[in-house]
N, CA and C atoms as an extended XYZ file, in Angstrom:
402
Properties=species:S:1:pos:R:3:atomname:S:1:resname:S:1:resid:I:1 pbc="F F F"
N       236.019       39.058      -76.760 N   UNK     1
C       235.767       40.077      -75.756 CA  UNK     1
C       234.276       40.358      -75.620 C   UNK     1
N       233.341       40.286      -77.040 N   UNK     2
C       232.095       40.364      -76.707 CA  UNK     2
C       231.205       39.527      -76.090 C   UNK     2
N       231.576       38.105      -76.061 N   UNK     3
C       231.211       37.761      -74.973 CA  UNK     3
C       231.336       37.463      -73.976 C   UNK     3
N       232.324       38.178      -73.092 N   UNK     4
C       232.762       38.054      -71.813 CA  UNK     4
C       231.638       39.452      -71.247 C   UNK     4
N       231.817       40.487      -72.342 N   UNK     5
C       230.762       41.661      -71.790 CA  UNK     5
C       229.617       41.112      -71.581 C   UNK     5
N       228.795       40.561      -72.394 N   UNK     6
C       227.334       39.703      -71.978 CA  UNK     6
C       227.424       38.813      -70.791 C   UNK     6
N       228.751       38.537      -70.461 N   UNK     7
C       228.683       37.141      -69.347 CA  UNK     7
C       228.606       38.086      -68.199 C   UNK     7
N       228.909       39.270      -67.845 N   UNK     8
C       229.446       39.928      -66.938 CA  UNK     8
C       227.715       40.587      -66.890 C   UNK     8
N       227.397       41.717      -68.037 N   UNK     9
C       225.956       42.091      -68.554 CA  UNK     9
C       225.082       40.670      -67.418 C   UNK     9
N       225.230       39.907      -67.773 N   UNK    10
C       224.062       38.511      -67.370 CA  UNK    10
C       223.942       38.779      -65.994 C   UNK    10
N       225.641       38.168      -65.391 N   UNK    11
C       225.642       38.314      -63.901 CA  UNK    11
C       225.291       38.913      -63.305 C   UNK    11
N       226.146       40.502      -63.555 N   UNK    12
C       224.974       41.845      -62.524 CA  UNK    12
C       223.450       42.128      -62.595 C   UNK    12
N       223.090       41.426      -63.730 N   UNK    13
C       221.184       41.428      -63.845 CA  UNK    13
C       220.819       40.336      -63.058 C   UNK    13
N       220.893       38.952      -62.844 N   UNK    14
C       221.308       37.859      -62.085 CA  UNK    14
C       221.099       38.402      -60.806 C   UNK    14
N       222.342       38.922      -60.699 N   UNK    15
C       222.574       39.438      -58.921 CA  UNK    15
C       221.553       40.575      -58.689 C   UNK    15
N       221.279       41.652      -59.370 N   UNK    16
C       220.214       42.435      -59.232 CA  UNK    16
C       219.088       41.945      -58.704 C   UNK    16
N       218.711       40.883      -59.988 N   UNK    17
C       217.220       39.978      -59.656 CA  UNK    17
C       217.104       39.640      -58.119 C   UNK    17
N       217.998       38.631      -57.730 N   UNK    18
C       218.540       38.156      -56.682 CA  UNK    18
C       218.332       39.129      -55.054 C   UNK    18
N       219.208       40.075      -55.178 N   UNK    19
C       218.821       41.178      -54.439 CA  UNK    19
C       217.915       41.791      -54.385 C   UNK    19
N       216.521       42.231      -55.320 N   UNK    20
C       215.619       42.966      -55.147 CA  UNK    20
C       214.829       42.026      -54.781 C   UNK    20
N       214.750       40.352      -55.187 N   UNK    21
C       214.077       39.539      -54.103 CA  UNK    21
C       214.319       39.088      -52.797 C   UNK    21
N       215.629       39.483      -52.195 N   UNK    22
C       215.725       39.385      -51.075 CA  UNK    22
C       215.731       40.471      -50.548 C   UNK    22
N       215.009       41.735      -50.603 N   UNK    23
C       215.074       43.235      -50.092 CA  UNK    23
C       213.155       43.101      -50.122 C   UNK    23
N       212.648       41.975      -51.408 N   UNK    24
C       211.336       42.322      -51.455 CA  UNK    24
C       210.638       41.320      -50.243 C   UNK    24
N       211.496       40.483      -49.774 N   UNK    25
C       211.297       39.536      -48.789 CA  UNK    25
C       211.655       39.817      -47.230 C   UNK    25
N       212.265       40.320      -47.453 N   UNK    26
C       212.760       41.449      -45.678 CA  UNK    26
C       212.308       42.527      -45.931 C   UNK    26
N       211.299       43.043      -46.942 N   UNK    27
C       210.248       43.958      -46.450 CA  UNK    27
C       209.305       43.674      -46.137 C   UNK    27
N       208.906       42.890      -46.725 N   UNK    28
C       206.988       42.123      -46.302 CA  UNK    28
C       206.669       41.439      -44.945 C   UNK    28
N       206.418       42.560      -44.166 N   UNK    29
C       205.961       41.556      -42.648 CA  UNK    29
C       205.835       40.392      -42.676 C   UNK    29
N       204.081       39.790      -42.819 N   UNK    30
C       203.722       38.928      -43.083 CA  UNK    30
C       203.661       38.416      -44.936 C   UNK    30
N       203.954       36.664      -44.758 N   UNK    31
C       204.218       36.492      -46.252 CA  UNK    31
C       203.137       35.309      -46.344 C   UNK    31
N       202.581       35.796      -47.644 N   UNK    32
C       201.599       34.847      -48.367 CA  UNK    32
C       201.723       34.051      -49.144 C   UNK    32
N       200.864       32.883      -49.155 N   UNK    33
C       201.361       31.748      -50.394 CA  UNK    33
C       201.313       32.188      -51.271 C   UNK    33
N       200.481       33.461      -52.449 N   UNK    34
C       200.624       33.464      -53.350 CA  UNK    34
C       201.738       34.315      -53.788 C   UNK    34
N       202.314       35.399      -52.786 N   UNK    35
C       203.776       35.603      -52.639 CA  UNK    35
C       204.994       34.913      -52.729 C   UNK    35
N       204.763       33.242      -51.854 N   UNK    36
C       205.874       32.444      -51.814 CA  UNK    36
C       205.989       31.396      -53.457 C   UNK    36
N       204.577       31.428      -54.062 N   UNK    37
C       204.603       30.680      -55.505 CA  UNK    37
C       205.167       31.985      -56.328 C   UNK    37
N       205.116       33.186      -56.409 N   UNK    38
C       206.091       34.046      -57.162 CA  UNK    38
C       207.239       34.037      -57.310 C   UNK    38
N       208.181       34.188      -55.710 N   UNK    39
C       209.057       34.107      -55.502 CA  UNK    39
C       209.937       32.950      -55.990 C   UNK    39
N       209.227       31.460      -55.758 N   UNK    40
C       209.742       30.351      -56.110 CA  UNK    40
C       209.775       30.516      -57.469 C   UNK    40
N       208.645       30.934      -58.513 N   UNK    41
C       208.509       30.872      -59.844 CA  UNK    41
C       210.062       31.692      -60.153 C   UNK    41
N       210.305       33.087      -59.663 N   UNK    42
C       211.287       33.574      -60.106 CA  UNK    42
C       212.512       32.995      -59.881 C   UNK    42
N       212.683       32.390      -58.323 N   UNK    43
C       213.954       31.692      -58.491 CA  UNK    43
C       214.409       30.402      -59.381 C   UNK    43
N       213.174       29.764      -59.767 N   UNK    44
C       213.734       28.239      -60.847 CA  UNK    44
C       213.712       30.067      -62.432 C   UNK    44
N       213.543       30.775      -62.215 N   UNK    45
C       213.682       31.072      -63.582 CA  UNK    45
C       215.409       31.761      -63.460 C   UNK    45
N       215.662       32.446      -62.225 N   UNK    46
C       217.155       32.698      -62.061 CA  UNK    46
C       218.229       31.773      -62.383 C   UNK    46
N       217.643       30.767      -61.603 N   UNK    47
C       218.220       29.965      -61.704 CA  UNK    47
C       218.779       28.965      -62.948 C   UNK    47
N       217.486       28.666      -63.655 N   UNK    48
C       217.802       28.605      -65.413 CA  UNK    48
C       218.528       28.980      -66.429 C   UNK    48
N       218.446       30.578      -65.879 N   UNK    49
C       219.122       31.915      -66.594 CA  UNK    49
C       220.752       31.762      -66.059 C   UNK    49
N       221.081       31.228      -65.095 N   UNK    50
C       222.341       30.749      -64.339 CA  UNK    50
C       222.853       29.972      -64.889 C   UNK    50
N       221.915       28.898      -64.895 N   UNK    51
C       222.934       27.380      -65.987 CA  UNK    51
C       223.143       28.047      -67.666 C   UNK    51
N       222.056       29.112      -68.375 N   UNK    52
C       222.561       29.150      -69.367 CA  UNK    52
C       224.170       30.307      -69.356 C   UNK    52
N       224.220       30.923      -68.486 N   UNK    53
C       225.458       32.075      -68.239 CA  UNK    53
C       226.745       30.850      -67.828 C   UNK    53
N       226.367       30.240      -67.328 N   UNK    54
C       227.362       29.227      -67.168 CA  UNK    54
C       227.756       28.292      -68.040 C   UNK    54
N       227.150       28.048      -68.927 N   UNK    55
C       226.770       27.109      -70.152 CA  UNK    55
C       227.867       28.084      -71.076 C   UNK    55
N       227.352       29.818      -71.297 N   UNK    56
C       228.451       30.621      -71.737 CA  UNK    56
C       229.864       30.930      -71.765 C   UNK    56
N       230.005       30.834      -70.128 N   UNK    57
C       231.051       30.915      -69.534 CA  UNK    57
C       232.199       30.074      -69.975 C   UNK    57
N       231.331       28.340      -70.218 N   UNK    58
C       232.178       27.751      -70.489 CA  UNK    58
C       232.721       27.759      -71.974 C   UNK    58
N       231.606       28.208      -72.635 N   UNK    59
C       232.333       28.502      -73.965 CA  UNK    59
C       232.948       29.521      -74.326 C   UNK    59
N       232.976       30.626      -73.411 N   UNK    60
C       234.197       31.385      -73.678 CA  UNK    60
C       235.551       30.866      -73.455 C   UNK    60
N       235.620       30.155      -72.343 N   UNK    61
C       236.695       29.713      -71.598 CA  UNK    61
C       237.411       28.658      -73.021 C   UNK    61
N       236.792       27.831      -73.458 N   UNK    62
C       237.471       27.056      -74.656 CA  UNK    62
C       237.844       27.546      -76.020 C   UNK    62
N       237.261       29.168      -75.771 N   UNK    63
C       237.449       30.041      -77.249 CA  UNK    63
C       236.655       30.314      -77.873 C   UNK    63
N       235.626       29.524      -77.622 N   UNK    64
C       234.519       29.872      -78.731 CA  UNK    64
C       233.822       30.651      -78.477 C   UNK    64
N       233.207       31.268      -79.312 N   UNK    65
C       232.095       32.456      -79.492 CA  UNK    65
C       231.482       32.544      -78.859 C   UNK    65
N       230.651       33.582      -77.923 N   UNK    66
C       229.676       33.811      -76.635 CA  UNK    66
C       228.388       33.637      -77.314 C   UNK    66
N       228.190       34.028      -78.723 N   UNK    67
C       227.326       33.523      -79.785 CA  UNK    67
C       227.488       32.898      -81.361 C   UNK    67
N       227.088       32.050      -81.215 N   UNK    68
C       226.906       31.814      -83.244 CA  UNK    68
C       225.240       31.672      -83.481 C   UNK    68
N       225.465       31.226      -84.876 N   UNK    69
C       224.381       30.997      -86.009 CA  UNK    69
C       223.356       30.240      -84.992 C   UNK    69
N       223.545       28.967      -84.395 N   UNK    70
C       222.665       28.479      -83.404 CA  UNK    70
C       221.896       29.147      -82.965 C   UNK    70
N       223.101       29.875      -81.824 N   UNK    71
C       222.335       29.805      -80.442 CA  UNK    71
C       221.456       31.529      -80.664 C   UNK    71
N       221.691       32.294      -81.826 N   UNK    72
C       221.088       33.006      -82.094 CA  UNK    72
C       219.584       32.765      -82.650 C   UNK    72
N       219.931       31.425      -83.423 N   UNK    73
C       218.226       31.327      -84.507 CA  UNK    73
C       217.960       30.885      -82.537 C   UNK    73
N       218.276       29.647      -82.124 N   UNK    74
C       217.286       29.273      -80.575 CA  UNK    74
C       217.027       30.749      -79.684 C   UNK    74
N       217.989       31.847      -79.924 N   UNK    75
C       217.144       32.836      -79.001 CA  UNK    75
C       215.917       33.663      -79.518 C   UNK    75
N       215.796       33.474      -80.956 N   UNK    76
C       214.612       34.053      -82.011 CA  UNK    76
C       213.385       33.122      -81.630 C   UNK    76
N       213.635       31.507      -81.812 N   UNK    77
C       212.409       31.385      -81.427 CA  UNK    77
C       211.953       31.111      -80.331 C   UNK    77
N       212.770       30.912      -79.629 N   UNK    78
C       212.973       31.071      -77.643 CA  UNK    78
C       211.615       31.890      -77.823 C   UNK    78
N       212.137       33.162      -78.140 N   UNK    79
C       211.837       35.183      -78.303 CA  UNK    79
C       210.108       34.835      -78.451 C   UNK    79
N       210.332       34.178      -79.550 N   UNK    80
C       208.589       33.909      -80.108 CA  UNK    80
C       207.700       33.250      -79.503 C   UNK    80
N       208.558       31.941      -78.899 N   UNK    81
C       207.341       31.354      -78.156 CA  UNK    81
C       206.620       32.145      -77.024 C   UNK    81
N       208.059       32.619      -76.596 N   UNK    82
C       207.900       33.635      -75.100 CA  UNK    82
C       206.751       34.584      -75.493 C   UNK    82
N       206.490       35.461      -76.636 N   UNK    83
C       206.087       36.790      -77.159 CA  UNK    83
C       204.168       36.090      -77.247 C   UNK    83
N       204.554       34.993      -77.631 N   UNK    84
C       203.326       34.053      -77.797 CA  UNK    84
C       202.467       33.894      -76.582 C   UNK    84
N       203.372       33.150      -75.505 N   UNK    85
C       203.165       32.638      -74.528 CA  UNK    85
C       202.496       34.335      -73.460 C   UNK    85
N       203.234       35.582      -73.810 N   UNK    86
C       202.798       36.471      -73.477 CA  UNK    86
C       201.422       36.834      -73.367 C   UNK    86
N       201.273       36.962      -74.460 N   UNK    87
C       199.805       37.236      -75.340 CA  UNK    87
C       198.674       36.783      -74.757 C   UNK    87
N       198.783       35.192      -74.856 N   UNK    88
C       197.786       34.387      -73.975 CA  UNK    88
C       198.144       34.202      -73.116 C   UNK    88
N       198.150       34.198      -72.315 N   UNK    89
C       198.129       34.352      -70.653 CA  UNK    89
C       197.717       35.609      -70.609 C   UNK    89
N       197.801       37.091      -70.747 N   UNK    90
C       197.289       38.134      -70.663 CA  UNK    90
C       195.709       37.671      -71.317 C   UNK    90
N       195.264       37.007      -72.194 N   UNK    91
C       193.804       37.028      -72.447 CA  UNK    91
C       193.159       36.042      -71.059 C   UNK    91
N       193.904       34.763      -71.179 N   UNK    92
C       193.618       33.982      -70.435 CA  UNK    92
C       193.774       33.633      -68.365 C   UNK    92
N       194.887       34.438      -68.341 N   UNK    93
C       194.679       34.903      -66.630 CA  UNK    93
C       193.468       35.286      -66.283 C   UNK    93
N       193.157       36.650      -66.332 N   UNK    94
C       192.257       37.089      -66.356 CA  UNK    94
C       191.017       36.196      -66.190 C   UNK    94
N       190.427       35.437      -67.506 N   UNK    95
C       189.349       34.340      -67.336 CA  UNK    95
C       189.552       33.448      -66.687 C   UNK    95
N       190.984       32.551      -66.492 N   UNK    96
C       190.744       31.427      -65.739 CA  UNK    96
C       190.876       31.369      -64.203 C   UNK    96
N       191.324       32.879      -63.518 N   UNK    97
C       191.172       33.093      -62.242 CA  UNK    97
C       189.234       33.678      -61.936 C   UNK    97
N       188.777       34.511      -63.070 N   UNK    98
C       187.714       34.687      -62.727 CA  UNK    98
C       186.697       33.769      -62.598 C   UNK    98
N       186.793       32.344      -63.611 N   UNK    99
C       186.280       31.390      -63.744 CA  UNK    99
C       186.448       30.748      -62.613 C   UNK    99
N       187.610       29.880      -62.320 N   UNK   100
C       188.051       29.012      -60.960 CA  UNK   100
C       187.850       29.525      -59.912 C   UNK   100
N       187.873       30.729      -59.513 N   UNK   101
C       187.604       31.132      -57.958 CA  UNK   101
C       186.639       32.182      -57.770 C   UNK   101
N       186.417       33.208      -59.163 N   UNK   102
C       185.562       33.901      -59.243 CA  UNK   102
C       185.972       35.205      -58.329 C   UNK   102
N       187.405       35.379      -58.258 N   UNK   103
C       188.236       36.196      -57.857 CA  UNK   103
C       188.205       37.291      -58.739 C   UNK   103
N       188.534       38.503      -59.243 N   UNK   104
C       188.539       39.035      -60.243 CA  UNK   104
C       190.491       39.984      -59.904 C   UNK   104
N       191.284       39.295      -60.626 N   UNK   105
C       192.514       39.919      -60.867 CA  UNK   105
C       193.152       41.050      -60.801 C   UNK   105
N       193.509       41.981      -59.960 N   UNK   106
C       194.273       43.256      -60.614 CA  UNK   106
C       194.995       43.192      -61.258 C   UNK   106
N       195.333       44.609      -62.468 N   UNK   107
C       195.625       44.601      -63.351 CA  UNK   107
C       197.387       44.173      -63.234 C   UNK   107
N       198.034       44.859      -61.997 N   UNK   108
C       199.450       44.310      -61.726 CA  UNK   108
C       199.418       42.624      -61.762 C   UNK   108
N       198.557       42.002      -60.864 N   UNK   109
C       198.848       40.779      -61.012 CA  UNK   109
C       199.026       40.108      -62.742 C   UNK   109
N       198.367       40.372      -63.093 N   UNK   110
C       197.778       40.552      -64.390 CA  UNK   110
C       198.873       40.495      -65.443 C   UNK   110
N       199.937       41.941      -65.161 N   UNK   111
C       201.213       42.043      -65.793 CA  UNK   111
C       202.268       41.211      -64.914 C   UNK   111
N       202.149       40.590      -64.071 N   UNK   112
C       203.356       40.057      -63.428 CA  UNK   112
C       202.868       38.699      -63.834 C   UNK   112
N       201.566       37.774      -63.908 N   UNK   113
C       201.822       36.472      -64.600 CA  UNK   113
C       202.141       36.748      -66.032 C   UNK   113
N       202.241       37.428      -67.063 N   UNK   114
C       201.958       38.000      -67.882 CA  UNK   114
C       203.873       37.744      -68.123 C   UNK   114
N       204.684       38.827      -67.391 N   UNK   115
C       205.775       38.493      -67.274 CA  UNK   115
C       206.459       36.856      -66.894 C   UNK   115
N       206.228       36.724      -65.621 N   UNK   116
C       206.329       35.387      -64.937 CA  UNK   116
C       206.233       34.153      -66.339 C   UNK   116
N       204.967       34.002      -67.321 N   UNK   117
C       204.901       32.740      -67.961 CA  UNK   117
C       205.645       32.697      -68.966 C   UNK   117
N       205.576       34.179      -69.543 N   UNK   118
C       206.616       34.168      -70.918 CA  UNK   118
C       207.880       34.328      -70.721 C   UNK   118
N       208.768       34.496      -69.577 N   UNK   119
C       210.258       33.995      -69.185 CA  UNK   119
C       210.210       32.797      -68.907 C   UNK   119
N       209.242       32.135      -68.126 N   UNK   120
C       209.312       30.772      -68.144 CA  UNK   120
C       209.562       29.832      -69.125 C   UNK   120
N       208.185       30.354      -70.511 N   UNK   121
C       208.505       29.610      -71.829 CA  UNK   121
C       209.862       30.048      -72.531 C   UNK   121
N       210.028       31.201      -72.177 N   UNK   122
C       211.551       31.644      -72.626 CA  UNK   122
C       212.552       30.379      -72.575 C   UNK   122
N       212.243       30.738      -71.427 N   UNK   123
C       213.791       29.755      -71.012 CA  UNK   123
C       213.639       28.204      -70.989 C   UNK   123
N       212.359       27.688      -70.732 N   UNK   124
C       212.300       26.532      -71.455 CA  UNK   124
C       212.476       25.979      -72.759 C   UNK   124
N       211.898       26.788      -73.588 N   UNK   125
C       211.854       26.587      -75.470 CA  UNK   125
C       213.381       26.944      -75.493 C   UNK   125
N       214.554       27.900      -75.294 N   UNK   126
C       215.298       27.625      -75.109 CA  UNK   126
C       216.050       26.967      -74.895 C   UNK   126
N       216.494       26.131      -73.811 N   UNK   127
C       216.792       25.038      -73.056 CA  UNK   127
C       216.499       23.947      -73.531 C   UNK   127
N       215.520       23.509      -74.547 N   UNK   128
C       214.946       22.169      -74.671 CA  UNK   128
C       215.484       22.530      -76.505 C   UNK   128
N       215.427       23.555      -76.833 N   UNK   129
C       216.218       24.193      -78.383 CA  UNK   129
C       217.595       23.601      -78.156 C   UNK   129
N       217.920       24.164      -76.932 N   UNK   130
C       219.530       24.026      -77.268 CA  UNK   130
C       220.181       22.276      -76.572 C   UNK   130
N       219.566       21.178      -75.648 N   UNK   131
C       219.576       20.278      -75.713 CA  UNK   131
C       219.173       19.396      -76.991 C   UNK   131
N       218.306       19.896      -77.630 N   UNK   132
C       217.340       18.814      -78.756 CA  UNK   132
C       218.688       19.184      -80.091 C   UNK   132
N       219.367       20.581      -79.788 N   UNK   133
C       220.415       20.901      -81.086 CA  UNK   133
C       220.010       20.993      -82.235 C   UNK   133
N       218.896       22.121      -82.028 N   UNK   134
C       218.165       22.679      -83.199 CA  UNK   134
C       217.896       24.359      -82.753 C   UNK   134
């Protein structure tokens, strides 16, 4: 039963995501490329987050556990790389937009690549954890 609650938990965050990007997209008059590379960034990450709920799904469906010993240690260091991957990029945004274009960043942008890279590594180190079967 507990993991049918997380599968359900997943979906309505899923669909949330989903919806507040299509409410954030039929608000914005005009749309910018560096708007449309966000948007895309978030949907391959929905989308990721989809195959692993489905990946769940199916192991509820055969009986087995929504979690074990695995797929718990792969969400720890998933957790870490992500927490990692956080860190730098918050030092390093900052410099390598000021460097390359000589743009200087607001601080939102700032927290949204910040967010944006460490779900990315999330769900990659993940994904490549739980294919490699370690």
């Amino acid at each position: 039963m507990k993991g049918k609650k997380e599968i359900i938990v997943s979906t309505v965050v899923v669909a949330g995501v989903l919806l507040t990007l299509f409410f954030y997209l039929t608000g914005t008059g005009e749309i910018e490329f560096n708007q449309i590379v966000l948007v895309g960034i978030a949907l391959i990450l929905v989308g990721l987050a989809m195959y692993v709920i489905w990946d769940k799904i199916r192991n509820v469906q055969k009986g087995l556990p929504g979690k074990d010993e695995r797929t718990i240690s792969m969400s720890h260091k998933a957790g870490y790389y992500g927490f990692i991957a956080a860190i730098w990029s918050a030092v390093f945004a900052p410099l390598f937009f000021d460097v390359s274009s000589g743009y200087e960043i607001d601080g939102g942008d700032v927290s949204a690549i910040v967010v944006l890279v460490s779900a990315f590594v999330f769900i990659v180190s993940y994904l490549y954890l739980y294919w490699k079967g370690k």
